[in-house]
DRENTOR-745004 format. One record per residue (C-alpha): residue number from 1; x, y, z. Coordinates in nm, 3 decimals, padded with zeros to 5 digits. Layout:
N
{node NUM, {X, Y, Z}}
...
This chain:
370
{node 1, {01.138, -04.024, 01.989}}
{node 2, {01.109, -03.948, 02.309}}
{node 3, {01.503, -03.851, 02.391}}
{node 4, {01.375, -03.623, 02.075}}
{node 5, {01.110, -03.469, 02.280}}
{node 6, {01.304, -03.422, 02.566}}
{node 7, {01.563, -03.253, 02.367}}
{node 8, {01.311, -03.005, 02.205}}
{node 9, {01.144, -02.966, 02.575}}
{node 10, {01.482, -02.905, 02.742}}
{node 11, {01.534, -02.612, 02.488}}
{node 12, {01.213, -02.471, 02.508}}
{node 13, {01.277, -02.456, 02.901}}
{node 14, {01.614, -02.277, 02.822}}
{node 15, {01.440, -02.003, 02.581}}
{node 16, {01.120, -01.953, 02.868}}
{node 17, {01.406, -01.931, 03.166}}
{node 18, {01.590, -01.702, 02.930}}
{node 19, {01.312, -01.499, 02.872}}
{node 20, {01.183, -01.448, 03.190}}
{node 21, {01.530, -01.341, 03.352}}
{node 22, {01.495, -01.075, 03.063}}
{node 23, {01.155, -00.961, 03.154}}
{node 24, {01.269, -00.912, 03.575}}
{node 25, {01.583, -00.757, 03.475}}
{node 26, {01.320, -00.486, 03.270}}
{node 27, {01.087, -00.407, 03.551}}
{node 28, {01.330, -00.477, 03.819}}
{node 29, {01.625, -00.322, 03.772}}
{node 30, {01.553, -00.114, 03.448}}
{node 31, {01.752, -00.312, 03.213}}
{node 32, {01.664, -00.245, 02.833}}
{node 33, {01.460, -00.484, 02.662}}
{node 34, {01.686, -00.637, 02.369}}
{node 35, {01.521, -00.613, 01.992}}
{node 36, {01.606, -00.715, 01.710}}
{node 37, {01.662, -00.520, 01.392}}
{node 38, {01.355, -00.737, 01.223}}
{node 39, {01.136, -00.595, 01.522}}
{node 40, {01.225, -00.240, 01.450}}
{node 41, {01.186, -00.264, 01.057}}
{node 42, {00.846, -00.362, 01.120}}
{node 43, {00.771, -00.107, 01.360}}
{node 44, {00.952, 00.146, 01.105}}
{node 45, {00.698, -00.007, 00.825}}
{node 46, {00.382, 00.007, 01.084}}
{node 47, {00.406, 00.373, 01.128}}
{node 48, {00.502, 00.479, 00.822}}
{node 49, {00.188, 00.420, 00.589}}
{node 50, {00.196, 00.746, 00.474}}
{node 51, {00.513, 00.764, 00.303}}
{node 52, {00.540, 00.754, -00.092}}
{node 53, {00.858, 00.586, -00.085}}
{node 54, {00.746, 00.279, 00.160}}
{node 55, {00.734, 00.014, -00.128}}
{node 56, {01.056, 00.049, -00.217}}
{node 57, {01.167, 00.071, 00.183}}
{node 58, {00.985, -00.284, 00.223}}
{node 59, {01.224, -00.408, -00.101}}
{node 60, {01.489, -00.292, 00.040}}
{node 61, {01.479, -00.416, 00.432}}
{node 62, {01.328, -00.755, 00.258}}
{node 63, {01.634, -00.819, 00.132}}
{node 64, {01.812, -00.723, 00.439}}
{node 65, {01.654, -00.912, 00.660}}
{node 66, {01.851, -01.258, 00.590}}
{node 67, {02.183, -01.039, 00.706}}
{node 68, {02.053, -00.842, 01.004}}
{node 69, {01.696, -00.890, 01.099}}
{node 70, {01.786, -01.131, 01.345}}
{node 71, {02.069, -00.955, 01.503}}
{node 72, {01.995, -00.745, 01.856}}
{node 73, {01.967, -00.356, 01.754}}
{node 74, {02.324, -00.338, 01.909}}
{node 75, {02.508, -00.535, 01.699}}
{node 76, {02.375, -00.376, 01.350}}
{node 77, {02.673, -00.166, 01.271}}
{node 78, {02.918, -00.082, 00.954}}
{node 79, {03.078, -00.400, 01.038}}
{node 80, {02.796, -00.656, 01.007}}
{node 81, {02.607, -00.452, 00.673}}
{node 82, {02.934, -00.573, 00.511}}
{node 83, {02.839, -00.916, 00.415}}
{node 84, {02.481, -00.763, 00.270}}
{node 85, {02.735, -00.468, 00.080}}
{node 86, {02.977, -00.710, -00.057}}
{node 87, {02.694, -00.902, -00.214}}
{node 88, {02.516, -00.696, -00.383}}
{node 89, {02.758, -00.568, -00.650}}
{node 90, {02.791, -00.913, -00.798}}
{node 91, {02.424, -00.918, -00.829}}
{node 92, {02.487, -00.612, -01.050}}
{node 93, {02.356, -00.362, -00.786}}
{node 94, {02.483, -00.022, -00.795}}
{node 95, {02.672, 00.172, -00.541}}
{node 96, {02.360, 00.410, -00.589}}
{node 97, {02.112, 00.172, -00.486}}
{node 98, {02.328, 00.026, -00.193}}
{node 99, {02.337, 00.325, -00.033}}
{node 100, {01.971, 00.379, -00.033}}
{node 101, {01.913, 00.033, 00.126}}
{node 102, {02.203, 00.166, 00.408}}
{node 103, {01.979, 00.490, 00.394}}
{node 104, {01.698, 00.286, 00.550}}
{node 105, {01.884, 00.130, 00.785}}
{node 106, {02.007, 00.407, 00.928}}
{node 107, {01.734, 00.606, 01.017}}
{node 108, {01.576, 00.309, 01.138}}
{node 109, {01.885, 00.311, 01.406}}
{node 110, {01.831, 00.716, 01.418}}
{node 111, {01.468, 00.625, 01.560}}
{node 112, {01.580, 00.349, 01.815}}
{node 113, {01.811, 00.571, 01.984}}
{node 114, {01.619, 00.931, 01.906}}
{node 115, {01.222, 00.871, 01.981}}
{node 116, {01.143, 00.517, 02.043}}
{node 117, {01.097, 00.424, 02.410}}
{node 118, {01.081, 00.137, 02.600}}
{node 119, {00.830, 00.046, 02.898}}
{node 120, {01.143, 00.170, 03.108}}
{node 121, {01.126, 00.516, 02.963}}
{node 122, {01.434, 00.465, 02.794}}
{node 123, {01.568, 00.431, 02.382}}
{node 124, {01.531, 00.135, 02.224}}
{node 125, {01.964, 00.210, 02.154}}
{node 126, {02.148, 00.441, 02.341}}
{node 127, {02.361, 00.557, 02.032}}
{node 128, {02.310, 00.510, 01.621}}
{node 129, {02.617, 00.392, 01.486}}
{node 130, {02.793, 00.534, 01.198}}
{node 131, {02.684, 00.385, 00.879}}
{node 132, {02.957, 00.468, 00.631}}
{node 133, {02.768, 00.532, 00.242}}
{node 134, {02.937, 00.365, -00.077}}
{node 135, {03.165, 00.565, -00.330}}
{node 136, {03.009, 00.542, -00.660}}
{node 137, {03.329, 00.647, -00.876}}
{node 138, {03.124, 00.597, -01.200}}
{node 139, {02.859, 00.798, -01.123}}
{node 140, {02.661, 00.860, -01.419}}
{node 141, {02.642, 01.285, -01.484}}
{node 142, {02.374, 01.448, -01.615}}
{node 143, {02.340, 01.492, -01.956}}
{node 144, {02.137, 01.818, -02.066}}
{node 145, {02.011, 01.797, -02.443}}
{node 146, {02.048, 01.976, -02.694}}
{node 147, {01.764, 02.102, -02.917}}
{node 148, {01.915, 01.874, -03.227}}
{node 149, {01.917, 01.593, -02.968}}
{node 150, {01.610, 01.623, -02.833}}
{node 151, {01.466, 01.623, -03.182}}
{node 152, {01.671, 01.309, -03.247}}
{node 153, {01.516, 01.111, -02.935}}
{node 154, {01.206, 01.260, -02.960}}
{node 155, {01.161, 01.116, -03.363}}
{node 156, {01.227, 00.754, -03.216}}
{node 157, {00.945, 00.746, -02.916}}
{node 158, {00.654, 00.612, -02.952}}
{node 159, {00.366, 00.910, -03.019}}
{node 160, {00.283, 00.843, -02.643}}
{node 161, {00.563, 00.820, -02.472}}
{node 162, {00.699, 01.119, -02.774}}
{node 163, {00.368, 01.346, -02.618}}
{node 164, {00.504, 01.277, -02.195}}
{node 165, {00.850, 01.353, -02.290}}
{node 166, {00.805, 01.652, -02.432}}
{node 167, {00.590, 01.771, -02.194}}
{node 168, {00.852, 01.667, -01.901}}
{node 169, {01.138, 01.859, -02.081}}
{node 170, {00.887, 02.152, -02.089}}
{node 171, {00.752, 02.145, -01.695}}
{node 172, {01.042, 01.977, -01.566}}
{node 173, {00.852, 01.732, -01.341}}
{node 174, {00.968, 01.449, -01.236}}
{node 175, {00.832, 01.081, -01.394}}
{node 176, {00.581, 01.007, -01.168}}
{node 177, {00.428, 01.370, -01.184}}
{node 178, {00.383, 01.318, -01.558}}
{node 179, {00.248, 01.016, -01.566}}
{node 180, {-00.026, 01.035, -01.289}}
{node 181, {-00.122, 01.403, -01.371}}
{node 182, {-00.519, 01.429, -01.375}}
{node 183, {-00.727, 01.675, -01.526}}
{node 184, {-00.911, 01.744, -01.176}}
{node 185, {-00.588, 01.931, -01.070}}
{node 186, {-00.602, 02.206, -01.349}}
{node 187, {-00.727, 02.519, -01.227}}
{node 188, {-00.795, 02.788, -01.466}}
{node 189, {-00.613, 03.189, -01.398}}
{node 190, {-00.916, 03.376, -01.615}}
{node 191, {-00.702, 03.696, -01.560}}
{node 192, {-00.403, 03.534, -01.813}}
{node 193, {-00.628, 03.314, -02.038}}
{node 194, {-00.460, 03.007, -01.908}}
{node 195, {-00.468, 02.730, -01.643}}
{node 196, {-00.216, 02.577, -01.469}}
{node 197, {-00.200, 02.172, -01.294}}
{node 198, {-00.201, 02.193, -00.865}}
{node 199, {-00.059, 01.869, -00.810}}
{node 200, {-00.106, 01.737, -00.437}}
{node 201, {00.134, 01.733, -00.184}}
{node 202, {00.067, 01.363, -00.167}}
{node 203, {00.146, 01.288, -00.506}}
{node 204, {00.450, 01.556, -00.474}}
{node 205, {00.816, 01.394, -00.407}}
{node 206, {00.874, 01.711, -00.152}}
{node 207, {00.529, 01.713, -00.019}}
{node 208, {00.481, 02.043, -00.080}}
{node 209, {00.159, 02.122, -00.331}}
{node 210, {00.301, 02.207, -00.692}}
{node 211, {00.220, 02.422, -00.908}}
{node 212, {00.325, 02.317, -01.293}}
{node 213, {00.331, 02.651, -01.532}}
{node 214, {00.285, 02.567, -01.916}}
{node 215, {00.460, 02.768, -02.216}}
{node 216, {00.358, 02.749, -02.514}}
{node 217, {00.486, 02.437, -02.617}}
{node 218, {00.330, 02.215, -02.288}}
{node 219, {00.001, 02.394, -02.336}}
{node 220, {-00.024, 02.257, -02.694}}
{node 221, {00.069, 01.865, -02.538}}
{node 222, {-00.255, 01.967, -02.306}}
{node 223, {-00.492, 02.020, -02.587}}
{node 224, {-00.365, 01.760, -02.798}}
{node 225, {-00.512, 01.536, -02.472}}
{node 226, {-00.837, 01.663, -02.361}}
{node 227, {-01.063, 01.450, -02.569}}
{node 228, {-00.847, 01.082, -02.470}}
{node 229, {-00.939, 01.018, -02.138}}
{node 230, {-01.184, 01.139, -01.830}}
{node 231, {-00.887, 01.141, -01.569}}
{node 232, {-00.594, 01.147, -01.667}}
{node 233, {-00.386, 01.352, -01.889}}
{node 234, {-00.163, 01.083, -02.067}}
{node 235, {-00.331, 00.754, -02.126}}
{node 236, {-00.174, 00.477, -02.381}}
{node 237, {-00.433, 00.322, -02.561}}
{node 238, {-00.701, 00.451, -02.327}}
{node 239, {-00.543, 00.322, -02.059}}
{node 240, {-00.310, 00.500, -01.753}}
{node 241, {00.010, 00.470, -01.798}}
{node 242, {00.251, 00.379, -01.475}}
{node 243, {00.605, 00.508, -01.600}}
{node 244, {00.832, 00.678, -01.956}}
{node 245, {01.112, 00.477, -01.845}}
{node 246, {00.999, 00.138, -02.020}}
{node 247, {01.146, -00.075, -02.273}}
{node 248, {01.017, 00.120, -02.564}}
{node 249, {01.205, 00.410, -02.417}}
{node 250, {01.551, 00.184, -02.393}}
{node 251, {01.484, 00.089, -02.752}}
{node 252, {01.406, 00.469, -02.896}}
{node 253, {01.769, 00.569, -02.729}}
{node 254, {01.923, 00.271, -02.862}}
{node 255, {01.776, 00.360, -03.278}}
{node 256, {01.831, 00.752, -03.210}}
{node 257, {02.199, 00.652, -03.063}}
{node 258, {02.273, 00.441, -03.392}}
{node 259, {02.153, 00.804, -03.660}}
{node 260, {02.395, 01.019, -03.411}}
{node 261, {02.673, 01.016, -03.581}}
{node 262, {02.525, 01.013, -03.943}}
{node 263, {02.300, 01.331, -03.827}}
{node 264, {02.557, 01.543, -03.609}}
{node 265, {02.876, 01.370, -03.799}}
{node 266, {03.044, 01.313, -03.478}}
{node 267, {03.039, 01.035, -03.248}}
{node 268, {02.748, 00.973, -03.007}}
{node 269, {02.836, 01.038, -02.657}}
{node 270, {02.804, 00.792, -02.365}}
{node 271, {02.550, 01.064, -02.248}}
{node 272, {02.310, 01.019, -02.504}}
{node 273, {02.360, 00.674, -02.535}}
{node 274, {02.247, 00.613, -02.189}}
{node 275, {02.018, 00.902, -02.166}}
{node 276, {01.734, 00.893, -01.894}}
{node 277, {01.417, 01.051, -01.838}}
{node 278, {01.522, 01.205, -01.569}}
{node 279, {01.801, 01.402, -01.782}}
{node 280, {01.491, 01.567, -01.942}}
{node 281, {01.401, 01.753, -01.609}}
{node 282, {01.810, 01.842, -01.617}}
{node 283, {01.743, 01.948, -01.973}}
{node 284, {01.471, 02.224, -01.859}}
{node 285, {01.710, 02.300, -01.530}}
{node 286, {01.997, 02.386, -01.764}}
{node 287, {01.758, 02.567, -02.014}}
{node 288, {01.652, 02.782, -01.738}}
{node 289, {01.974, 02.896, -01.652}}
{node 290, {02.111, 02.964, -01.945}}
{node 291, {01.824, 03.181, -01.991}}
{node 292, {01.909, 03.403, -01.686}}
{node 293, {01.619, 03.314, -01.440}}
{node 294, {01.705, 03.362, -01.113}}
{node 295, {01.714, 03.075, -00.873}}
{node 296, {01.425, 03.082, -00.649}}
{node 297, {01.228, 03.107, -00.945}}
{node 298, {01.426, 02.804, -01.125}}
{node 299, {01.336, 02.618, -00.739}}
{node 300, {01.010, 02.691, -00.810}}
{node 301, {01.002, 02.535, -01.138}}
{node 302, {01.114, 02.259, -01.104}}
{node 303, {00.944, 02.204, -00.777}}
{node 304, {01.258, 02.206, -00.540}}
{node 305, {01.185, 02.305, -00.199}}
{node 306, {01.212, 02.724, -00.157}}
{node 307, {01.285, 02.982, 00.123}}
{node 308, {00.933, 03.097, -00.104}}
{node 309, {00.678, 02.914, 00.119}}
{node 310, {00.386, 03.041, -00.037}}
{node 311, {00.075, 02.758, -00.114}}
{node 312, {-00.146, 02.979, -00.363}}
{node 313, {00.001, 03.220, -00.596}}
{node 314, {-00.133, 03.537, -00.776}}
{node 315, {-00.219, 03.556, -01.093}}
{node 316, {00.092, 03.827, -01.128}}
{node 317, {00.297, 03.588, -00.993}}
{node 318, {00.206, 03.277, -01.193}}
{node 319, {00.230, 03.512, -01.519}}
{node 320, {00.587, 03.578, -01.406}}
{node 321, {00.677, 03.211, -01.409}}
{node 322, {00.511, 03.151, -01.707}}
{node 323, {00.719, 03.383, -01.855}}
{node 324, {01.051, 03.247, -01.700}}
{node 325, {00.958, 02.958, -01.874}}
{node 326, {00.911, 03.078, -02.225}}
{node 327, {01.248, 03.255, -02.183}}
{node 328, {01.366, 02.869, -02.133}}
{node 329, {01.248, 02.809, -02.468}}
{node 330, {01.346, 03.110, -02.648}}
{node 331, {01.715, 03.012, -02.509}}
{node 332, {01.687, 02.645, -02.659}}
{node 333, {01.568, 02.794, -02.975}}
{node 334, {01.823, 03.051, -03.009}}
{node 335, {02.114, 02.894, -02.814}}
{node 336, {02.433, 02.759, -03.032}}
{node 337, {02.402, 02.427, -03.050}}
{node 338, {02.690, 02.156, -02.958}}
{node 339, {02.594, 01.928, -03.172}}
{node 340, {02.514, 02.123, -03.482}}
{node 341, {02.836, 02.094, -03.639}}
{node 342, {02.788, 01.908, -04.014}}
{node 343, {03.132, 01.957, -04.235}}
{node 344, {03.131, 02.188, -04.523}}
{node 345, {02.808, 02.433, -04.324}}
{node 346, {03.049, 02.656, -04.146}}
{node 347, {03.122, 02.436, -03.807}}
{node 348, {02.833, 02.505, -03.553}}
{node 349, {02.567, 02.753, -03.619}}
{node 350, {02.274, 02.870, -03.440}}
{node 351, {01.895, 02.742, -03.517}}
{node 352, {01.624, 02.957, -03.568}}
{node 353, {01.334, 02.694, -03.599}}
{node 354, {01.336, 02.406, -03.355}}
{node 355, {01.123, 02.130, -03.426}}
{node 356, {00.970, 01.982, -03.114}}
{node 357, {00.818, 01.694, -03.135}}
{node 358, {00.733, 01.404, -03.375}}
{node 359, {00.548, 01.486, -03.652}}
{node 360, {00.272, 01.241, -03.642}}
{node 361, {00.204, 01.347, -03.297}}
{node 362, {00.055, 01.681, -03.449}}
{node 363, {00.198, 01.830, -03.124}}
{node 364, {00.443, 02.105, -03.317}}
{node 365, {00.355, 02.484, -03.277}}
{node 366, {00.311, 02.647, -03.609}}
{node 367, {00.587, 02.898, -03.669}}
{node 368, {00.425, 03.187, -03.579}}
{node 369, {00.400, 03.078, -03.232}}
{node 370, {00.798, 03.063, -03.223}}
């Protein structure tokens, strides 16, 4: 016991001595205090409350930290993120999501050697190393719908989830926008007879304030929804809901990927079959092109960052993007299809009717609003 104590003592001596020749080289001579990479993450984390993405930052440097938070800020380089990078594909981890963990990392480094200073005046690193990203050769591409499939995917959903979606592939926000949108951030524009949603740079992935235009067709999801909750505009059995991208989502795709080919009589694409909620905002994106508007307005839209760095808009001005919009959905309604093509009906042909949503949803316009 006691050759056990002495042993644990000794150390402890060694890691005090050690420590304190650290501490004179600092004040003395102006030697750089070493840290570890676990010391800056949480540093990173302290000052960085603010940030919308910071849950997902703390996943990712969690599971980091058993490969590099104990290593000096030096030796955290390409070289020893390999063991971390050749693990994680075996855990099924995408070259996508890799590369946002290596993301973090590196402008953790980019702030030890840019702005944070020692006692000594002096970076916590004198240089950020090179961090080299992942290829991801099976990058998964867009996939715009169609009107026909939109209809498809849109039958299978849930009336809920049926009711966000269409919305989405009307506004073009992104998930999170949809699903947290509260009726305190519509303001009405008396001069049009409309309102549109201001939603707050805090809630805003850009964190710029934005402004969401509705046609036609979103204004009609809108007052479907005004009676079904006090705060917020989609609710699931009276309650909030967090996200689209659920399991009832994966299990509408996987029924509406089943009727493609008996309802298109061709073969349903890997697209479809793996389509994601995010390929709705795509959808409106590619709608909006093909309907000629320009491309500040189409930033504007779909909430991209602009040269346009005007906060409140005129009632002119909201009108015209109101109106790039419902070109959007004269082009989907008018557009030839490619995937309209049933044998014996002429190959493709163009639709002059498109039915929107589900049915039991009550959500479609009447025909004279088309």
């Amino acid at each position: 016991m006691r050759e056990h104590w002495n042993g644990r003592h000794s150390a402890s001596e060694g890691v005090l001595a050690k420590r304190v020749m650290e501490l004179r080289e600092v004040r003395l001579f102006g030697a750089r205090r070493e840290r570890t990479f676990r010391a800056a993450a949480t540093k990173f984390l302290e000052e960085n409350q603010h940030k919308r993405s910071l849950e997902r930052d703390a996943r990712a440097l969690a599971i980091l930290n058993p490969y590099i938070g104990g290593l000096p800020l030096r030796r955290v380089h390409h070289d020893t993120l390999q063991p971390y990078v050749r693990s994680r594909p075996a855990s099924g981890i995408s070259p996508g999501t890799i590369n946002r963990d290596l993301a973090v990392v590196r402008r953790i480094l980019n702030l030890c050697a840019r702005l944070w200073r020692d006692e000594s005046d002096r970076p916590w690193l004198d240089t950020a190393p090179l961090i080299q990203m992942q290829r991801h050769p099976n990058k998964r591409e867009p996939y715009p719908l169609s009107i026909e499939e939109q209809r498809l995917l849109f039958s299978e959903l849930d009336g809920h989830l049926a009711a966000m979606a269409l919305f989405k592939v009307n506004t073009g926000l992104r998930e999170q926008e949809v699903v947290n949108l509260r009726w305190s951030w519509e303001v009405p524009v008396s001069e049009l007879g409309t309102s549109v949603f201001v939603i707050p740079r805090s809630c805003v992935k850009n964190g710029l304030d934005r402004y969401v235009v509705l046609n036609r067709i979103a204004k009609s999801v809108v007052n479907d929804r005004r009676r079904e909750h006090a705060e917020f505009v989609f609710t699931c059995e009276g309650q909030p809901v967090t996200k689209i991208y659920n399991s009832g989502w994966k299990a509408a795709r996987r029924r509406a990927a089943r009727r493609y080919a008996g309802e298109f009589g061709r073969a349903c694409p890997d697209g479809f079959r793996t389509v994601r909620v995010h390929d709705l905002k795509d959808t409106y994106g590619h709608r909006l092109r093909v309907a000629g508007v320009g491309f500040e307005d189409r930033k504007l839209l779909l909430g991209h960052k602009s040269r346009h760095v005007t906060t409140h808009y005129s009632a002119p001005e909201i009108g015209a993007l109101i109106e790039a919009s419902e070109r959007a959905l004269c082009a989907a309604v008018t557009r030839k299809s490619r995937t309209d093509h049933r044998p014996g009906e002429g190959g493709r042909r163009e639709r002059q009717v498109i039915d929107y949503v589900v049915v039991r949803e009550r959500l479609e316009p009447s025909t004279s609003e088309l």
